[in-house]
Phi, psi and omega in degrees: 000118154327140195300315181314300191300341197260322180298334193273342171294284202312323174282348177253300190299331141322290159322339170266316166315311181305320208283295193283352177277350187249011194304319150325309168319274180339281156331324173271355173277323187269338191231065175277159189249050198293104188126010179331314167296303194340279189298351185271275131050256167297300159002279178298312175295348156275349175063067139233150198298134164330283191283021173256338161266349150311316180301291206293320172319306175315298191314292187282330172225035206006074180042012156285100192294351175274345188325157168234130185222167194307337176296336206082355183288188183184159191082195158321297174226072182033037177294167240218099185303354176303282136024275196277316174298320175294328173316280173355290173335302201281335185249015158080354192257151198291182202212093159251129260257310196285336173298002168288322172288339179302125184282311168314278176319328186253349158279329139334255224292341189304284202278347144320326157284341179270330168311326192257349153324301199309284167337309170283323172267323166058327173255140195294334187267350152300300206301247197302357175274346152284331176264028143235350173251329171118147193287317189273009143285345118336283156324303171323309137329315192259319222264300172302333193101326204266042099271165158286310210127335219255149161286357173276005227208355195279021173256023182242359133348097155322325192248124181294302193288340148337272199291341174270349173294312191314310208266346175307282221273320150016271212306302189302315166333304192276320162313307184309318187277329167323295169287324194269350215277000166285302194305330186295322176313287160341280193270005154287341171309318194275306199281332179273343168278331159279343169330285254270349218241000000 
């Protein structure tokens, strides 16, 4: 082996030694948690995982509280203002359009609905395939058959982009509890220790 070929070995085996020791780092640069009290916060007060609302953060506006989408949602995690105002309606709280950009307001109202999503649905993948497609389309689906429910089964999902919502924020979940889950541990831990104290 040529003195070229062994530096360039000794330099990929460095590098992989860098990738793995720092794979975590790394992994939070692409996959940041950014607004973390916030989403721990309203999150943890609906007994939903953070980081499952980090997912859909992801899914849906990679954190950009000005997102828009041709649909009209907005914000952090895409309400929809129709949506978001009935959340509202129901939880007694006034309702102004532009506080959808507010990263506080629209994660407040993001996991109220996912909360009540939870509440109809109870499996995460009803769950999110209703808060992008919608519930009674969902129902409708489960109701006809043609879906299952099941996530081996999420190519039966009528609405394509549903079904790439689905399988998105999945994939961004299990990232998410990969990098994050000691912290996510911590602080249900920490939170559960002041209920009690």
């Amino acid at each position: 082996m040529g003195k070229a070929r062994f530096g360039l070995l000794l330099f990929l085996v460095a590098l992989c030694g860098l990738l793995l020791l720092n794979w975590r780092e790394i992994g939070q640069h692409y996959y940041p948690l950014k607004y973390r009290e916030t989403i721990f916060r309203h999150a943890q007060a609906h007994g939903i995982d953070p980081l499952l609302v980090a997912a859909i953060i992801k899914t849906e506006s990679n954190f950009c509280p000005e997102a828009v989408s041709h649909r009209g949602a907005i914000g952090l995690m895409q309400l929809l203002p129709s949506t978001a105002q009935e959340v509202a309606e129901l939880k007694g709280k006034p309702f102004d359009l532009q506080s959808l950009y507010d990263p506080e307001t629209n994660i407040a109202l993001g996991t109220e609905y996912l909360a009540l999503l939870f509440k109809e649905f109870r499996d995460p993948v009803l769950v999110l395939a209703a808060y992008n497609g919608g519930r009674g389309n969902v129902e409708k689906w489960l109701k006809s058959a043609t879906w299952s429910g099941k996530e081996l089964d999420l190519d039966q999902i009528p609405f394509p982009e549903t079904r790439q919502f689905v399988r998105k924020t999945l994939w961004n979940y299990r990232v998410y509890r990969l990098l994050y889950r000691e912290e996510s541990s911590r602080t249900t831990a920490a939170q559960r220790g002041q209920s009690s104290g």
